[in-house]
C-alpha positions as CSV (number, residue, x, y, z in Angstrom):
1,X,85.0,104.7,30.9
2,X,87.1,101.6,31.9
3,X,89.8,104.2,32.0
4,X,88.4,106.4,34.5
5,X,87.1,103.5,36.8
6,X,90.5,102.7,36.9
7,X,92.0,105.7,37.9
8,X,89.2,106.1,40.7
9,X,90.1,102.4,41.9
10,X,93.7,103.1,42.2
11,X,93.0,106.9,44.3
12,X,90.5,105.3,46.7
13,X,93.0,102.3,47.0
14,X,96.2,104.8,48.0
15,X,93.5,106.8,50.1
16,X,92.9,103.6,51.8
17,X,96.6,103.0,52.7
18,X,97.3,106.1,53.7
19,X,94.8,105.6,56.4
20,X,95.5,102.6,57.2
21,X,99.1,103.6,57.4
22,X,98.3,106.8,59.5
23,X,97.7,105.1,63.0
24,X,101.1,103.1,62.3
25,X,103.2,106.0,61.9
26,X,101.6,108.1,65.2
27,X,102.2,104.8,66.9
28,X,106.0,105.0,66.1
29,X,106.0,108.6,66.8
30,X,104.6,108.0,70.5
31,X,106.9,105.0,70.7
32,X,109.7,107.1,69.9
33,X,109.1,109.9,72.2
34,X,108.7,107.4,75.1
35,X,112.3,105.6,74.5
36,X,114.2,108.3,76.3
37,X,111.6,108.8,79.5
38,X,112.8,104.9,80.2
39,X,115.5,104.7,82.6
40,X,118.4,103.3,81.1
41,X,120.1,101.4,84.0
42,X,118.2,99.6,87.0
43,X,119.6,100.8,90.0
44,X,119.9,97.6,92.7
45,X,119.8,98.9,96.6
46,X,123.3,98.9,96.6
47,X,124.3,100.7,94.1
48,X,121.7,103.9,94.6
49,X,123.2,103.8,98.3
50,X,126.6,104.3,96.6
51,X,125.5,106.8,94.2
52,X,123.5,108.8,96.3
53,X,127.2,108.8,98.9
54,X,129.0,110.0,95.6
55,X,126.5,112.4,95.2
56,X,125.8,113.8,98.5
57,X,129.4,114.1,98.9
58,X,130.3,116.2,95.0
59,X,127.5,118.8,95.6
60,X,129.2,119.7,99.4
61,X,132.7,119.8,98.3
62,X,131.5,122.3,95.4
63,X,129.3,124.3,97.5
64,X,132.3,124.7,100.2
65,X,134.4,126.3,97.8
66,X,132.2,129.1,97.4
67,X,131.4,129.5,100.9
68,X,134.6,129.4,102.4
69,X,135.4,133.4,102.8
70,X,132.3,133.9,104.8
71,X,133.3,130.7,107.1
72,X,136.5,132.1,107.7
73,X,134.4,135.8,108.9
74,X,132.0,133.6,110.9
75,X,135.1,132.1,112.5
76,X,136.9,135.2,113.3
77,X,133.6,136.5,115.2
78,X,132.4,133.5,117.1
79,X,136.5,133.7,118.9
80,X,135.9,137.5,119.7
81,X,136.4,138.1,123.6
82,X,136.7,134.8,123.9
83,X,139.0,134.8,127.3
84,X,142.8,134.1,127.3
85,X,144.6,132.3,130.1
86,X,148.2,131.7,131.1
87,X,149.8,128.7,130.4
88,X,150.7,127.0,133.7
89,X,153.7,124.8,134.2
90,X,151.3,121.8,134.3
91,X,150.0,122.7,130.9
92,X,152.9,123.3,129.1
93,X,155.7,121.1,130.5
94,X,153.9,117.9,129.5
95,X,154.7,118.7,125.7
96,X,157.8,119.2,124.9
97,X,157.6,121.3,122.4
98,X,155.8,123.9,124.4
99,X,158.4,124.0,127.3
100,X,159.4,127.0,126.0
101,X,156.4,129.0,126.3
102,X,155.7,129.3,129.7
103,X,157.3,132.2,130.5
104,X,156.1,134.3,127.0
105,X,154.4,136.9,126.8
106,X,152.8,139.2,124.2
107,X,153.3,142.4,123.7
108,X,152.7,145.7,122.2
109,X,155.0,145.3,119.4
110,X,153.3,142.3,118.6
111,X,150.1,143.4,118.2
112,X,148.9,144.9,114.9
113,X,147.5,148.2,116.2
114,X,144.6,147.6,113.9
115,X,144.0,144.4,115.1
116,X,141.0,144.5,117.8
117,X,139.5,141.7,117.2
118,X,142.0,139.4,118.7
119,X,141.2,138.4,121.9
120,X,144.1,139.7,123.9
121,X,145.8,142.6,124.4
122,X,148.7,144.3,125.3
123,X,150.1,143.0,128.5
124,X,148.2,139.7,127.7
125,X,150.2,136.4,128.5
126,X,150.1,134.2,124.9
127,X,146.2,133.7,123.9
128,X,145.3,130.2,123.1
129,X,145.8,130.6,119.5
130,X,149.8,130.9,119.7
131,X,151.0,128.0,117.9
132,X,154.4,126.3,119.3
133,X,156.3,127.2,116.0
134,X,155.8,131.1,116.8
135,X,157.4,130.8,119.9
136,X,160.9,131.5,118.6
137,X,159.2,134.7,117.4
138,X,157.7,135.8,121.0
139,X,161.1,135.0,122.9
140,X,162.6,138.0,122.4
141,X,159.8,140.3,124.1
142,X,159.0,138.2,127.5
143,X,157.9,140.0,129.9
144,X,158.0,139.3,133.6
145,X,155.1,137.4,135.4
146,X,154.1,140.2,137.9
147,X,153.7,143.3,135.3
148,X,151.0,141.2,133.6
149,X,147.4,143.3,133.6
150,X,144.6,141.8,132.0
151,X,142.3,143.6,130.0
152,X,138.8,143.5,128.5
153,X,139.1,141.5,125.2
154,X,137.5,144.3,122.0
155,X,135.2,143.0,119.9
156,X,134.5,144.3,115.9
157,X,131.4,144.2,113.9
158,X,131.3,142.6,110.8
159,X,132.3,145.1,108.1
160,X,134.8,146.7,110.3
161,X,136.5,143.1,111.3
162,X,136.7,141.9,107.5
163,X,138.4,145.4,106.7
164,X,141.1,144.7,109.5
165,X,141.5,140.8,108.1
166,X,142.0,142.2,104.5
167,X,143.9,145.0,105.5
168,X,146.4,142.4,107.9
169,X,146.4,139.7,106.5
170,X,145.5,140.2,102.5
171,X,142.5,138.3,100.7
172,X,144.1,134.9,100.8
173,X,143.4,134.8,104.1
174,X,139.4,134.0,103.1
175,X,140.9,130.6,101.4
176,X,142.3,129.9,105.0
177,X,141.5,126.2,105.8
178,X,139.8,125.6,102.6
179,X,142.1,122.5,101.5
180,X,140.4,120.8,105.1
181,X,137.4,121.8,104.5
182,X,136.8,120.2,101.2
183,X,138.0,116.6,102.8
184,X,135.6,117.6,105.6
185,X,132.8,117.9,103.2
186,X,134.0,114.6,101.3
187,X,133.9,112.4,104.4
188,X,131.5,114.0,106.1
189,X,128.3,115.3,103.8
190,X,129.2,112.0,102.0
191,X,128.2,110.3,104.5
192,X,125.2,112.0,106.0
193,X,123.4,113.3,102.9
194,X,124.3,109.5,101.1
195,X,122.9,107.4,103.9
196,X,119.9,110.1,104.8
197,X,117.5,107.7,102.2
198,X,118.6,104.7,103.7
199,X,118.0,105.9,107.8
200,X,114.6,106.5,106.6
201,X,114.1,103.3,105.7
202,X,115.7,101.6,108.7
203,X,113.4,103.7,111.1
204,X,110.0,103.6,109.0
205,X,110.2,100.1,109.4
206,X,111.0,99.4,105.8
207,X,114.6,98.4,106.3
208,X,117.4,99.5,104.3
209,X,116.5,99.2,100.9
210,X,112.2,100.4,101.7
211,X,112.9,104.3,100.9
212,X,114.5,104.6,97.4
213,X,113.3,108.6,97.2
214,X,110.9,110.4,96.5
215,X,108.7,108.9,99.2
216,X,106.9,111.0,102.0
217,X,107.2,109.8,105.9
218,X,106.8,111.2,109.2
219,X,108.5,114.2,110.6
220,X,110.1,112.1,113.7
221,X,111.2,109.4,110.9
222,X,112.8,112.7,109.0
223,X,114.8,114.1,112.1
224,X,116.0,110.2,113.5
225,X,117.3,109.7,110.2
226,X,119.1,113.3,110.0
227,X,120.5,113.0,113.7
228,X,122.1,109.4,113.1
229,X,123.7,110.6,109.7
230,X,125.0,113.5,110.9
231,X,126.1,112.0,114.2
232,X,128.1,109.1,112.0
233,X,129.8,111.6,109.0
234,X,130.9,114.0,111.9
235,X,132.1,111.6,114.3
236,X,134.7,110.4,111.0
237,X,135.2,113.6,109.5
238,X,136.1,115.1,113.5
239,X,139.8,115.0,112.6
240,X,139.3,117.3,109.3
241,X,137.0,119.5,110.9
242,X,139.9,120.3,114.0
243,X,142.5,121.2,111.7
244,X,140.0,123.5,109.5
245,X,138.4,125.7,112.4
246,X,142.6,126.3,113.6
247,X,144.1,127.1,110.1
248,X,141.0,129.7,110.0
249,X,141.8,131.3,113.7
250,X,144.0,134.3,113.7
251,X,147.7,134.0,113.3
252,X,150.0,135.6,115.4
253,X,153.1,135.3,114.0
254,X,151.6,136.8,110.5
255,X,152.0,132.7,109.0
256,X,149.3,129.9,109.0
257,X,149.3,127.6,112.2
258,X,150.3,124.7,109.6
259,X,151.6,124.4,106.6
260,X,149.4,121.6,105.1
261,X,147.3,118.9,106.2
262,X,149.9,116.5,106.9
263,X,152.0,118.7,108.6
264,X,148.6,119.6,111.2
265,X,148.1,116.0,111.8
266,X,151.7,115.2,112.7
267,X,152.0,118.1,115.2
268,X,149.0,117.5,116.9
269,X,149.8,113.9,116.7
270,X,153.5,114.8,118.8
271,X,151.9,117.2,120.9
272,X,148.4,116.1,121.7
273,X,148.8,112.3,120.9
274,X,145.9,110.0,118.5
275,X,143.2,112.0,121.2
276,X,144.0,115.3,119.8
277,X,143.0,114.6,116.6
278,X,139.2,114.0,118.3
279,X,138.9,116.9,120.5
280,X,135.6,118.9,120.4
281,X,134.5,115.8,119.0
282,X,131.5,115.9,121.3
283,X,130.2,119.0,120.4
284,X,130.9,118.3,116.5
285,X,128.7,115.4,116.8
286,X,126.5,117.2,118.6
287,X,126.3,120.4,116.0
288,X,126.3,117.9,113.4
289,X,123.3,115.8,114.7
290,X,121.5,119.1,114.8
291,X,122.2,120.5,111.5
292,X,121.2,117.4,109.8
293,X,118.1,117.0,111.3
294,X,117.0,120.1,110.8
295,X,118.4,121.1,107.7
296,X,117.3,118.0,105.8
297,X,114.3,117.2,107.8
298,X,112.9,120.8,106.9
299,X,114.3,120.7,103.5
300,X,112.2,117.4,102.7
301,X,109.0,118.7,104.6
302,X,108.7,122.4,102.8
303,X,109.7,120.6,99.1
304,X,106.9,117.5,99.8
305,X,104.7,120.7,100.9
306,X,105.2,122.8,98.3
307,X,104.4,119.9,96.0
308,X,101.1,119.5,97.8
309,X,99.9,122.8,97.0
310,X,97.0,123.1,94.4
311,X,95.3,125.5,92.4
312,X,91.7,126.8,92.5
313,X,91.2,124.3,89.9
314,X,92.9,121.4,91.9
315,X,96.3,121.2,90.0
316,X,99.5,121.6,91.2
317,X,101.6,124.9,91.6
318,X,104.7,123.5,92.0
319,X,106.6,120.6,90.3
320,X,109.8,119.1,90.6
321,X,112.2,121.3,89.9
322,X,114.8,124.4,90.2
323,X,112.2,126.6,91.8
324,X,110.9,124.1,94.6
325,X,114.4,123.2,95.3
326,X,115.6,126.7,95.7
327,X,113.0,128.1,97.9
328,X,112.8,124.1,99.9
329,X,116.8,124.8,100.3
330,X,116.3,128.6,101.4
331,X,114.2,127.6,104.2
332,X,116.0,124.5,105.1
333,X,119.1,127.0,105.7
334,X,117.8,129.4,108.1
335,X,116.0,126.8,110.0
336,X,119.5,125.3,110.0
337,X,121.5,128.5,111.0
338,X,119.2,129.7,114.2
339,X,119.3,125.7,115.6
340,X,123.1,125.2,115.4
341,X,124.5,129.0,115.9
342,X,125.1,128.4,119.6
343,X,126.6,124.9,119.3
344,X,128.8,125.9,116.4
345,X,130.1,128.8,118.8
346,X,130.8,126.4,121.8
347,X,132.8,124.4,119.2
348,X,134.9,126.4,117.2
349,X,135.9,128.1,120.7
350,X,136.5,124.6,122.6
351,X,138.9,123.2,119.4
352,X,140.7,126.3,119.0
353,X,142.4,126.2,122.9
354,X,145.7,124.8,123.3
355,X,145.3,120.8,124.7
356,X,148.7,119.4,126.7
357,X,149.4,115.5,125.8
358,X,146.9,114.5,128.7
359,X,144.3,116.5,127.0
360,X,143.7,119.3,129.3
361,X,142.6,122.4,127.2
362,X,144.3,126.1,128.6
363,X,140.6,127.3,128.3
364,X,137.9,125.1,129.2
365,X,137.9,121.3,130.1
366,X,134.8,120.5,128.1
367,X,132.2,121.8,125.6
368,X,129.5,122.3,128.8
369,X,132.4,124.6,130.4
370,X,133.2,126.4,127.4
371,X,129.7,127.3,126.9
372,X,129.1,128.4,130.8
373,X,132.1,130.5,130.9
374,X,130.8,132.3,127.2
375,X,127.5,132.7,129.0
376,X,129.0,134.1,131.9
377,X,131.5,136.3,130.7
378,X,129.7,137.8,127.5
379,X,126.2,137.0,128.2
380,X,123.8,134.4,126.2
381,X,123.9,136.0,123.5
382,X,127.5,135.8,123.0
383,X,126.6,132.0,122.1
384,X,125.0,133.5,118.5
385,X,128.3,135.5,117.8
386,X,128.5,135.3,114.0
387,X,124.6,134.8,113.4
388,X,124.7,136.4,110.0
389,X,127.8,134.8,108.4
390,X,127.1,131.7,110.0
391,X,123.4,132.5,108.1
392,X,125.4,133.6,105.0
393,X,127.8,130.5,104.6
394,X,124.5,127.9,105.6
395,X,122.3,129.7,103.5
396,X,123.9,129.1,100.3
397,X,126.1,126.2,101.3
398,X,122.6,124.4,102.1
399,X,121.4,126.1,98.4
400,X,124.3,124.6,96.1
401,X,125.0,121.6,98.1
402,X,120.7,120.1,97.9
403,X,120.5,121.6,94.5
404,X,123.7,120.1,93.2
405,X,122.8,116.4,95.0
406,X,119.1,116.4,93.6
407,X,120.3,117.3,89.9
408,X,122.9,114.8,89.8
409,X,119.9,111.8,91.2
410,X,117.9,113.1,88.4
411,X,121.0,113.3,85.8
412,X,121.2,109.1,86.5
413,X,117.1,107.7,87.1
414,X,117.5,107.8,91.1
415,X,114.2,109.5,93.0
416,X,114.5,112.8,94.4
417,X,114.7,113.4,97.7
């Protein structure tokens, strides 16, 4: 009997520990599936500001890459039947390295016969996109001033144009400009996607370290903060942008207008002067100030909506996430593409003309008389030449680039957008 009580003692005894034990070990358990949830770095103002301008500025750069080829299309259509004009003695003398232009003219051996989609043709004096180094290449077959007959510039759809680029020019063509482009994007979506947060701080009254992410805010407080980000990264970036939208205009002489970066900015530096470097800078800003606003304003306003949305049983239907970014993005894109198509037209056309040193273009004089004389000569809705590929490159440019910037902010504790 003493025996058995003993062995009963010792069971209830190890029962008893093991429930008192129980609770201890769930506790650890929950403890150690809350450890990782726990940020592991506290993020001062300054230092999200800097991250989210790291950020902003990766996922644009990568998303560029990709999006290149169909910016290099969307160029090509937006300069169809764009007019040409003759380079007077006023225009050309002041540079000396165009001197010997102004008496050049194209001509029918120069022009690819598949090649309607430049805007000049066969009698045509030298179209705006003759660069001075192709000049040696023109001398040869001058023709005199009075047999010059001008002639209605042809235009190309899309799939027949990109068959005449690849069958002229050869695929590397679609890379054309790319090497700009990606400093564009570093300078410029750097800027305006990294300091989007803090705008909306400054102009909801909370100053610059109120928003942090993730809040929600006013639609007006949404497109301030877009217009003055995009209006600041452009304005910086303007040089960049110049040299991309010329390396991705047509070349005449079968060889890119530069030969690198370096070697744009020191010939427009000799020819145009520090100025040339910031032409079309008006209507850059002004493109810019659009797209921001309206691609990140609508991008915040459908994700926050979608996020709102609840079930028949009051939970939500979207979270946080791939899906809600993709379909926020998508949106934000084609809101972004109809609002800018025009301006981007007006200024791809005005920063593709020849400038002399004092800054007189061979085309137009400003950005409002670029667009007047493409209204008047093709009709309004010449201004939306290159719609789809301007849809196409946005589109999924606006995709990578928001997805790309919101992972990263997750990947290191900051808010989303």
């Amino acid at each position: 009997m003493t025996a058995q009580k003993q062995l009963e003692s010792s069971a209830s005894s190890s029962f008893d520990a093991a429930l008192v034990a129980t609770p201890t070990t769930s506790a650890k358990s929950t403890t150690q599936e809350q450890t990782p949830q726990k940020p592991n770095h506290v993020w001062t103002p300054g230092q999200e500001l800097a991250a989210k301008l790291v950020f902003g500025g990766m996922g644009c750069m990568i998303a560029v890459v990709f999006t290149n080829p169909v910016d290099v299309i969307k160029v090509r259509l937006q300069l169809q039947g764009e007019a040409v004009s003759s380079p007077t003695p006023s225009l050309v003398s002041s540079s000396p390295h165009l001197t010997s232009i102004s008496r050049m003219h194209v001509t029918p051996a120069l022009i690819p016969p598949s090649g309607p989609h430049l805007s000049s043709a066969a009698s045509t004096v030298i179209s705006n996109t003759i660069h001075h180094r192709d000049s040696a290449l023109l001398a040869h077959n001058s023709l005199d001033a009075s047999s010059r007959i001008a002639s209605a510039p042809k235009t190309l759809r899309l799939i027949p144009l990109f068959r005449d680029i690849l069958r002229n020019e050869g695929p590397r063509v679609f890379m054309a400009g790319l090497a700009p482009a990606v400093l564009r994007e570093g300078v410029y979506s750097t800027i305006r996607l990294g300091s989007y947060d803090l705008f909306k701080g400054i102009y909801s009254g909370m100053g610059s370290a109120g928003f942090r992410g993730g809040e929600e805010t006013t639609t007006f407080v949404k497109i301030m903060s877009g217009l003055t980000s995009g209006m600041l990264g452009s304005t910086i970036a303007n040089p960049t942008d110049l040299i991309k939208v010329r390396l991705q205009a047509f070349w005449p002489s079968g060889k890119p207008r530069y030969n690198s970066i370096a070697d744009a900015c020191r010939s427009i530096y000799i020819e145009e002067g520090i100025p040339g470097l910031y032409r079309g800078v008006v209507p850059t800003a002004a493109r810019a100030m659009v797209v921001t606003a309206s691609q990140l304003a609508s991008y915040d306003t459908t994700k926050h909506w979608l996020l709102k949305l609840k079930d028949s049983k009051g939970e939500s239907q979207f979270r946080e996430g791939y899906v809600v970014h993709f379909v926020a993005s998508t949106i934000a894109g084609l809101v972004c593409s109809i609002s800018t198509s025009p301006i981007d037209t007006v200024k791809v056309r005005y920063m593709n003309q020849q400038f002399n040193a004092q800054g007189k273009g061979a085309l137009y004089s400003s950005a409002i008389d670029c667009a007047v004389k493409t209204v008047r000569r093709e009709g309004p809705m010449a201004l939306y030449k290159g719609f789809l590929m301007c849809w196409l490159r946005l589109g999924p440019h606006t995709m990578l680039s928001l997805m790309i910037f919101e992972k990263l902010r997750s990947f290191v504790g900051i808010n989303p957008v």
